[in-house]
N, C-alpha and C positions, 0 to 999 in steps of 0.2 A: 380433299381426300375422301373417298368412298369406303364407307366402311362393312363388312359383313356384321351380323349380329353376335355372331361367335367372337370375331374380334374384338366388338364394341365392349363386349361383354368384359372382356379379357384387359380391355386398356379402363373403365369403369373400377376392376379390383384395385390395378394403380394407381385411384385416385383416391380411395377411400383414406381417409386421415383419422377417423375417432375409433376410438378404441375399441375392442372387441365385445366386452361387457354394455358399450353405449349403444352401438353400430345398429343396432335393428330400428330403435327408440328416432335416435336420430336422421334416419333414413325415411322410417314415417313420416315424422315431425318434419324433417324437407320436402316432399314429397306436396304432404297439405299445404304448405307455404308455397311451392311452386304453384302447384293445382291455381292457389289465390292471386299469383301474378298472374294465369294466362286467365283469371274472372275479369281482374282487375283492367288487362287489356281491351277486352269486349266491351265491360263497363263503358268505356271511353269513347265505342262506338255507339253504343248508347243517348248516351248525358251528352258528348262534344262532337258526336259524327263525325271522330278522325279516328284511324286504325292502320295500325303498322302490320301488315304480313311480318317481313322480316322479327318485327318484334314477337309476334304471338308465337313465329317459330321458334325463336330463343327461348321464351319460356318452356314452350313444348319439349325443345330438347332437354333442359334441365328435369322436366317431368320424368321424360325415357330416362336420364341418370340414377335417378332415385329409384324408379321402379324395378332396372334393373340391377340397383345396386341389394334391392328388397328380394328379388327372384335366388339371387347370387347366394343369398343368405342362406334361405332356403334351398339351396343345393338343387336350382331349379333353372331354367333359362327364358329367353327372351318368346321360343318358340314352342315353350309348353304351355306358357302362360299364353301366346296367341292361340295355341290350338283348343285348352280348355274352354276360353273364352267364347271362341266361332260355333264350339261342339253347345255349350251352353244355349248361347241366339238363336241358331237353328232350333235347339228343343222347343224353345218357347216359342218359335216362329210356329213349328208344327202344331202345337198344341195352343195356338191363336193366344199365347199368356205375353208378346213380345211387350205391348202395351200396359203399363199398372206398375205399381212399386212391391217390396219384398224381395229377396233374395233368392227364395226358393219358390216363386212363382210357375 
């Protein structure tokens, strides 16, 4: 099944199980744990020179749950958070800052 982001977005609220006072906490906190599965996957190409596509997309899609279940939160979407994001890279692309760490480079 294909799904649009609006959708995605929409079948994500129906999964959400922890409570509303927990929900943000915990969305992070999954979020980093996912993040650490798809490190952990690469690791392994790494250290054992085997690597599962399949696999690292699995994590990845749990990645997209969490993050848009973090967007969702914030009364935000899957396609504001891409477009601030592109609007961001380009600044820094312009302003030759793409390269280096900080957040407001």
């Amino acid at each position: 099944m294909n799904y649009d982001m609006e959708l995605y977005s929409k079948q994500v609220e129906k999964l959400i199980v922890t409570e509303p006072k927990n929900r943000l906490m915990e969305n992070v906190l999954g979020l980093g744990e996912e993040a650490g599965e798809v490190q952990g996957k690469i690791k392994k190409l790494i250290r054992d020179k085997s690597f599962s596509k399949s696999e690292v997309i699995k994590e990845l899609g749990d990645c997209l749950f969490y993050v848009t279940a973090i967007a969702n939160y914030l009364d935000s979407n899957l396609q504001e958070v891409a477009n601030a994001n592109i609007k961001k890279l380009h600044d820094r692309r312009d302003r030759d800052k793409i390269k280096g760490s900080g957040d407001n480079r």
